[in-house]
C-alpha positions in Angstrom: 17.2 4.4 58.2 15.8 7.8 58.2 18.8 9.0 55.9 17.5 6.1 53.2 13.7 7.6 53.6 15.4 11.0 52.9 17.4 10.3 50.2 14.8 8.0 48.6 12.8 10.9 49.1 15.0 13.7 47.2 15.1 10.8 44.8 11.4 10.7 44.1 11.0 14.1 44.1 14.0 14.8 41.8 11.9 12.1 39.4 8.5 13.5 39.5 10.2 16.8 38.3 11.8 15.7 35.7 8.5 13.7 34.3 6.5 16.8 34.7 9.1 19.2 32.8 9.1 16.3 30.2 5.2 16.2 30.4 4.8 19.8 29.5 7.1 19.5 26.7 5.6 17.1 25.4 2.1 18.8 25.8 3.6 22.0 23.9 4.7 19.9 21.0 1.3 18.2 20.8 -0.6 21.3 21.0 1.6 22.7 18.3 1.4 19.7 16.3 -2.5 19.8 17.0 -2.9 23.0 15.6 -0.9 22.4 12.6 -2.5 19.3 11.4 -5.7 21.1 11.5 -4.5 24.4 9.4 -3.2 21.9 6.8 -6.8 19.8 6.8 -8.5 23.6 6.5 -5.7 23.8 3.4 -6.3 20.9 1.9 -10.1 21.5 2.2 -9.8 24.9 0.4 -8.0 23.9 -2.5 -10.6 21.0 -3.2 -13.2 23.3 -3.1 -11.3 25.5 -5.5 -10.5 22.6 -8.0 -14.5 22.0 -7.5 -15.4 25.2 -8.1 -13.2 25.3 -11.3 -14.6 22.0 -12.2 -18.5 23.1 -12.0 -17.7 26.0 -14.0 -16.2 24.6 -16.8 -18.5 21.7 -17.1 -21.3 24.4 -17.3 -19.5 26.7 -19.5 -17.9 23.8 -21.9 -20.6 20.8 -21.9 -19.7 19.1 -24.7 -16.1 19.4 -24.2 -16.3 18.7 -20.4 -18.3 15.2 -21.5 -15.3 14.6 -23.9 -11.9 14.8 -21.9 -13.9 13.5 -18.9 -14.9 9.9 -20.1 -10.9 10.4 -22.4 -9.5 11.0 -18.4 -11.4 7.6 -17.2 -11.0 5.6 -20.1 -6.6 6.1 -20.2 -5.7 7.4 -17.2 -4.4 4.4 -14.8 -2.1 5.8 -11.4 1.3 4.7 -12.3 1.3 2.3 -8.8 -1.4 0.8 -10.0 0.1 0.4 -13.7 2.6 -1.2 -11.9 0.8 -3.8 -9.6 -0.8 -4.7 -12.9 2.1 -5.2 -14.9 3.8 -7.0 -12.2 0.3 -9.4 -11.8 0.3 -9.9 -15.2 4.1 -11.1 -15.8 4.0 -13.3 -13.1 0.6 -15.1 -13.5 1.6 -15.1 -17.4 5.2 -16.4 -16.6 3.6 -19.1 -14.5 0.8 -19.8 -17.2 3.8 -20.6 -19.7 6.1 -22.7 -17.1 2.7 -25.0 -16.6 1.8 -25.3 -20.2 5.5 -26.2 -21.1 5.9 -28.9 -18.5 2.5 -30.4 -19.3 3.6 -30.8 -23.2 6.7 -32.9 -21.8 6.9 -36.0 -21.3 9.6 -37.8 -20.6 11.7 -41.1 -21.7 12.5 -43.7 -19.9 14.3 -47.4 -20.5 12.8 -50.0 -22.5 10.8 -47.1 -24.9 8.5 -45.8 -22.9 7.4 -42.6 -21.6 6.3 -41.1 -18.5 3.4 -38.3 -18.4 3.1 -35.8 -15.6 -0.1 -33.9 -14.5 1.2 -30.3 -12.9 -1.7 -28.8 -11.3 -1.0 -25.7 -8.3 2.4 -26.5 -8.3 2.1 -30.0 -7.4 3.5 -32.9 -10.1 2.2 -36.5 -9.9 3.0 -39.0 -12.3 -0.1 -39.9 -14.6 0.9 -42.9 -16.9 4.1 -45.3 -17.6 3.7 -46.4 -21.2 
């Protein structure tokens, strides 16, 4: 019994050593990390301040001008993912506009000359009239 304690022992302890060497690596690499992410926020920070700077000055040097490519810049620039969503939005609900408006303008034949008329409204069909 006092070999099981023992060995359970070594066991534990053999553990414990192994979680705080893994424990202080881990601390390094956080620490490291740390430190990085916070040079790259006082990097980024910088160079907005610079393209600020630059900004102020040639909207005070160049008014008119400034006014001019600034309302150009909001009036035609769109981010290309956004360009995208929007195209994509617009195919599909205008794809979908079409597919209802066709299917509404049909109506079908049936025996003895009649014709059946559907109503299609969020994608749902129900019959309207047998004429």
């Amino acid at each position: 019994m006092l070999n099981k304690l023992e060995c359970t022992n070594e066991k534990l302890r053999s553990c414990c050593q192994l979680s705080a060497n893994q424990y202080e690596r881990a601390s390094e690499n956080f620490k490291y990390y740390t430190k990085l992410l916070v040079e790259m926020r006082r990097d980024v920070d910088t160079a907005f301040k610079r393209i600020h700077s630059i900004k102020t000055k040639l909207s005070n040097n160049y008014p008119d001008i400034w006014d001019t490519m600034n309302r150009e810049v909001q009036t035609d620039y769109v981010h290309p993912d956004v360009e995208d969503e929007l195209e994509q939005t617009a195919s599909v609900s205008t794809g979908r506009d079409e597919e209802v408006s066709e299917r509404r303008e049909e109506e079908e034949r049936v025996e003895g000359g009649g014709t059946k008329t559907y109503i299609i409204d969020n994608d749902s069909i129900s019959e309207l009239s047998l004429n």
